[in-house]
C-alpha positions as CSV (number, residue, x, y, z in Angstrom):
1,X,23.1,21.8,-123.8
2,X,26.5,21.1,-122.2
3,X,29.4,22.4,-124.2
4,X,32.6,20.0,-124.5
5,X,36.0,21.2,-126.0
6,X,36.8,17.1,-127.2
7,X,33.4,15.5,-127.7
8,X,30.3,16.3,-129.8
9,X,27.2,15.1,-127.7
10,X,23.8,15.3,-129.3
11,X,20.5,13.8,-128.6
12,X,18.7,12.3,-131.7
13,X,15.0,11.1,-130.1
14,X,15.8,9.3,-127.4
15,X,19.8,8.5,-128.0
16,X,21.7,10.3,-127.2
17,X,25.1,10.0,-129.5
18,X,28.5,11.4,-128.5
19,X,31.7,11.4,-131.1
20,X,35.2,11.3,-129.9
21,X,36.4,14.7,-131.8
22,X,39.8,14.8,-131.8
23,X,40.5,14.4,-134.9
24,X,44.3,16.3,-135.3
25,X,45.1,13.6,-132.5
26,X,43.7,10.6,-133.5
27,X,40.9,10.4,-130.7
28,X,43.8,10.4,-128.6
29,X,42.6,10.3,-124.9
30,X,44.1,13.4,-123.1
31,X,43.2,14.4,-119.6
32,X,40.3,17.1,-120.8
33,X,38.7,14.3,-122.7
34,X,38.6,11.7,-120.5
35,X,36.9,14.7,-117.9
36,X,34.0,15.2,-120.5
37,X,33.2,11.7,-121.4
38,X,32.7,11.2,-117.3
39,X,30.8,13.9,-117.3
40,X,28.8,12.8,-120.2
41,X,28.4,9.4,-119.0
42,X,27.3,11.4,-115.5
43,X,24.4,13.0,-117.5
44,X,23.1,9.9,-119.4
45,X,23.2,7.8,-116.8
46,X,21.0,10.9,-114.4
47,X,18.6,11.9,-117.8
48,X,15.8,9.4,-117.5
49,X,14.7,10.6,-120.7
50,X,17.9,9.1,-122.5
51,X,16.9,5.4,-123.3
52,X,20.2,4.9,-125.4
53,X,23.9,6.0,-126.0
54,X,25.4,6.0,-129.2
55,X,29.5,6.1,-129.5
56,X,31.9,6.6,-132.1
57,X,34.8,8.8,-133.2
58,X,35.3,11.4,-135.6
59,X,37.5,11.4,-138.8
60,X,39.4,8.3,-139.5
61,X,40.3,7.2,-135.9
62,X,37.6,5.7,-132.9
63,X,40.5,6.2,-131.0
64,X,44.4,5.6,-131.0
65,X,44.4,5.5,-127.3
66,X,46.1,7.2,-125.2
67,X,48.1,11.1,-125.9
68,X,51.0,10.0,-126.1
69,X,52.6,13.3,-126.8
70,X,50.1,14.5,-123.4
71,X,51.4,11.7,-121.2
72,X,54.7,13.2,-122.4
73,X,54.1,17.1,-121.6
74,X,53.6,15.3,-118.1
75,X,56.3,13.4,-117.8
76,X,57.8,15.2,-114.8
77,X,55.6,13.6,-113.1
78,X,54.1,10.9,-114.9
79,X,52.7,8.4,-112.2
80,X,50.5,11.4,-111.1
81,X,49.4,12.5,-114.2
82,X,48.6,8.8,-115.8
83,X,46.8,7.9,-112.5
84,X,44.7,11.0,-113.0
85,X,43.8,10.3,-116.2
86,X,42.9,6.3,-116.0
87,X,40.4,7.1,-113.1
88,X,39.0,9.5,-114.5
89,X,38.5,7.6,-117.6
90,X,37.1,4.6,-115.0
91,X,35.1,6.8,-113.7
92,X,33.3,7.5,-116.8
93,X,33.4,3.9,-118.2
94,X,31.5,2.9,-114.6
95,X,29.1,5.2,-115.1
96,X,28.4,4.1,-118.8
97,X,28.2,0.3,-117.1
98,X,26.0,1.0,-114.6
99,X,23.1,3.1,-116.3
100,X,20.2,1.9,-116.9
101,X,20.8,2.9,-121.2
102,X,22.3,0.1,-123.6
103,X,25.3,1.5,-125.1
104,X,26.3,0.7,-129.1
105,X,29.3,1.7,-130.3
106,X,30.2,2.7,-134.0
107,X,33.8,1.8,-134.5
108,X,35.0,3.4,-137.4
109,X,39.0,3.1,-138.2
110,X,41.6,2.5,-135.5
111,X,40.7,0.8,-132.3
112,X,44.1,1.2,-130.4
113,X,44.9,1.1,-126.6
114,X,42.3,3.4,-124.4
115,X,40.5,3.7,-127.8
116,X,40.8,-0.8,-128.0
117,X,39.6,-0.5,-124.3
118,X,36.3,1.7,-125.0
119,X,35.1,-0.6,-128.3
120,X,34.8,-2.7,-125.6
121,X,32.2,-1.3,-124.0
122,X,29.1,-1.6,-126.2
123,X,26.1,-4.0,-125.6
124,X,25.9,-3.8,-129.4
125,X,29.6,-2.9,-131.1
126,X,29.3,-1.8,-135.2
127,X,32.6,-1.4,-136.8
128,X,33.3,-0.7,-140.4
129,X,35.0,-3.2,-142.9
130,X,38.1,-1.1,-142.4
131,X,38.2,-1.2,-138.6
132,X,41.2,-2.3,-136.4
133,X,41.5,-3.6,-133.5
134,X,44.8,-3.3,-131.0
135,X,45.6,-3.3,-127.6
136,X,49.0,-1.8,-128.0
137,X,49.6,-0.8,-124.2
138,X,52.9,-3.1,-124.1
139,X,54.4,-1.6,-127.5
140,X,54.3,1.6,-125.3
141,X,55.9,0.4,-122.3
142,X,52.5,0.8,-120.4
143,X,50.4,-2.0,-119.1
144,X,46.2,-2.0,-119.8
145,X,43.6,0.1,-118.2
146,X,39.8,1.3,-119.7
147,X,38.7,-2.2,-117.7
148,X,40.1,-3.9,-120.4
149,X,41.4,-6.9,-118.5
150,X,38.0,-7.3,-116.9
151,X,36.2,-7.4,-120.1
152,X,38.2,-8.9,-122.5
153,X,38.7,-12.3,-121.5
154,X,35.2,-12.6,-121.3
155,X,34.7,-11.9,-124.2
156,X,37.5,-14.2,-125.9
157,X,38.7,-16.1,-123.0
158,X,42.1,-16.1,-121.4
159,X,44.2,-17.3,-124.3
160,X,43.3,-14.6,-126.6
161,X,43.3,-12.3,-124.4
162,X,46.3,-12.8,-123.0
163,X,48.3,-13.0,-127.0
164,X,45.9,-9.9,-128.1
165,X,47.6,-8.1,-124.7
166,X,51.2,-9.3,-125.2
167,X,51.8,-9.8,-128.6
168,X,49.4,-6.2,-129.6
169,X,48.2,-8.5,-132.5
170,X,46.2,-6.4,-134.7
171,X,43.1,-7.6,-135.9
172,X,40.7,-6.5,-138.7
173,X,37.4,-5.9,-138.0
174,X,36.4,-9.7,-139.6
175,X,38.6,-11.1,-137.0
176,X,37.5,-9.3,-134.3
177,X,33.7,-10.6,-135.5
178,X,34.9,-14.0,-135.4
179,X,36.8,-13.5,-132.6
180,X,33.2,-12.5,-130.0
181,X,34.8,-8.9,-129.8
182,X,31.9,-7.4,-131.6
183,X,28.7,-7.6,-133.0
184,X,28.8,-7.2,-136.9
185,X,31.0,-5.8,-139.8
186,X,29.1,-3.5,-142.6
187,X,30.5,-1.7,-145.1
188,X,32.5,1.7,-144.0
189,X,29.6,3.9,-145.6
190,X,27.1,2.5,-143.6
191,X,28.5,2.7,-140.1
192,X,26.9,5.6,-139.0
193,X,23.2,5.2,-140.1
194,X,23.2,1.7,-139.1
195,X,24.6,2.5,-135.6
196,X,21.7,5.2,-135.1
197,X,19.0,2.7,-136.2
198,X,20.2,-0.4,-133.8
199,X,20.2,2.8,-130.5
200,X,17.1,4.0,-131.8
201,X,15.3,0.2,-131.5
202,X,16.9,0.1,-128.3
203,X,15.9,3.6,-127.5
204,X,12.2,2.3,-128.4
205,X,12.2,-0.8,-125.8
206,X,11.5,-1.5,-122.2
207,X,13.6,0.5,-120.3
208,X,13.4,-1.6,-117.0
209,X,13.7,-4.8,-119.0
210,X,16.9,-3.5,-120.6
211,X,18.6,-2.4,-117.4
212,X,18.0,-5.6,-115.9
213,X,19.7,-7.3,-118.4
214,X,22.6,-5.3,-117.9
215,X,22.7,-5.5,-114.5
216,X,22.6,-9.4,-114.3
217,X,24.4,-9.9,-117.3
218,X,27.1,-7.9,-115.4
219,X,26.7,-9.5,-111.9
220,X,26.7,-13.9,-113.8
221,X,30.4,-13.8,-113.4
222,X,30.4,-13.6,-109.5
223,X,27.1,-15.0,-108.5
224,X,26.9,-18.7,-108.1
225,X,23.9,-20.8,-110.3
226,X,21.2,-20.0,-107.2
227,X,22.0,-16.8,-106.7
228,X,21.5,-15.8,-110.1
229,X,18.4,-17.8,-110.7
230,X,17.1,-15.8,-107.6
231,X,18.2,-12.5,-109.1
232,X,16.1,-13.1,-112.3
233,X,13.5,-14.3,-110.3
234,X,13.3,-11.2,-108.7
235,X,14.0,-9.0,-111.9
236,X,11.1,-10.8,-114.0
237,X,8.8,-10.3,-111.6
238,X,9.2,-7.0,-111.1
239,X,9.2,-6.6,-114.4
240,X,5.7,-8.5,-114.8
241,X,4.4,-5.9,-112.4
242,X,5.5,-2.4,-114.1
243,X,3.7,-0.5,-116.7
244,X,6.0,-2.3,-119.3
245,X,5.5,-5.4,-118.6
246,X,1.8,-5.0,-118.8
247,X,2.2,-3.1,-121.9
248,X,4.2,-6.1,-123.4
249,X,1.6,-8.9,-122.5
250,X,-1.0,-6.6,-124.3
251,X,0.8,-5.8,-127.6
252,X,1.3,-9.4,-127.4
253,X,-1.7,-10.8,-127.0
254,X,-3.1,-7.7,-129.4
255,X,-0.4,-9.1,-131.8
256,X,0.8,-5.3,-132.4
257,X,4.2,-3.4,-131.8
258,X,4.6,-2.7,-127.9
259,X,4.6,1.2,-126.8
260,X,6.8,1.6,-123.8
261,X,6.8,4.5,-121.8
């Protein structure tokens, strides 16, 4: 098992769940961090046997962002150093795009900057009653990064996302519900377990399937209407033809709960 100085990585079944665990800093994203979640991400995306990733934070933070008071220590030459860190972080966040593994997220407190910019993330996003959600890049002089300004405004259009990115409106976690940014509220206490069930039915489905719905999902913004109807084509029939997708006709047809390899 890999060791990691900022994140707790773990493999429960088939997810595998890694905690932001900074908590002195808030989660704050320093350089080291944003090195282990890429190689993290790396490893789920190469470990076939990981079929879901599970994210959240540790104490009462997801994430406040960005270290400030590391940004800071570098300030000599900050252009350098903040460059460093934000493709390294894109590095990571590519790599937990890209894999063939769902992603859910468990956001539990503070959502703020780098830390707003990874609860974005998720196929499935969890946050507690008492989550917040901020972008808070502008309040620090700094504009966004995390792929934040590719994601957001499709999730909540232009309009929101440009007064959530300008104005660093904070919203609670029913707000951000209502608002597309995530999937459900449940109570605080809750979070964690519910989280780990939702990766673990993931974990249990059709891997191929999955991925293709990732990938497509992630392509429908820059394909025209034939293009894409050709992609799933393609995808559905490949998936008709592999083990899953014979498995899934049977359980099916059997009227029982389909095993996937």
């Amino acid at each position: 098992m890999a060791q990691y100085e900022t994140l707790i990585v773990e493999r429960i079944g088939r997810v595998e769940r890694i905690t932001l665990n900074r908590p002195e800093a808030a989660n704050g994203l320093n350089l080291t961090m944003a090195q282990e979640l890429a190689r993290a991400a790396a490893a789920c995306d190469a470990d076939p046997e990981v079929r879901a990733v599970l994210l959240t934070g540790s104490g009462r933070f997801f994430s406040a962002g960005g270290d400030l008071k590391w940004m800071e220590a570098n300030a000599a030459d900050a252009g350098r150093a903040i460059k460093e860190l934000a493709d390294t972080l894109h590095r990571g966040l590519s790599s937990f795009a890209r894999m063939d593994a769902p992603m859910v997220l468990a956001i539990n407190g503070m959502a703020a900057g780098a830390g707003f910019s990874l609860a974005l993330l998720g196929e499935l996003v969890f946050a507690g009653q008492s989550a917040k959600f901020t972008s808070a890049y502008t309040r620090a002089g700094l504009s966004p990064d995390g792929s934040s300004t590719y994601v957001l405004p499709r999730l909540v259009g232009l309009r929101r996302a440009q007064e959530l990115m300008l104005t660093n409106r904070v919203l609670s976690a029913d707000e951000a519900a209502d608002w597309g940014l995530i999937t459900e509220v449940v109570p605080d206490e809750e979070l964690a377990q519910l989280a780990l069930d939702a990766a673990s039915a993931l974990a249990a489905g059709s891997k191929g399937a999955q991925s293709k719905v990732k990938q497509m999902l992630m392509s429908a913004h820059s394909n025209d209407l034939e293009a894409q109807m050709e992609i799933e084509a393609r995808n559905i029939a490949g998936c008709a033809a592999s083990s899953d997708g014979t498995e899934g006709r049977e359980a099916f047809i059997a009227k029982r709960a389909p095993k996937f390899d």
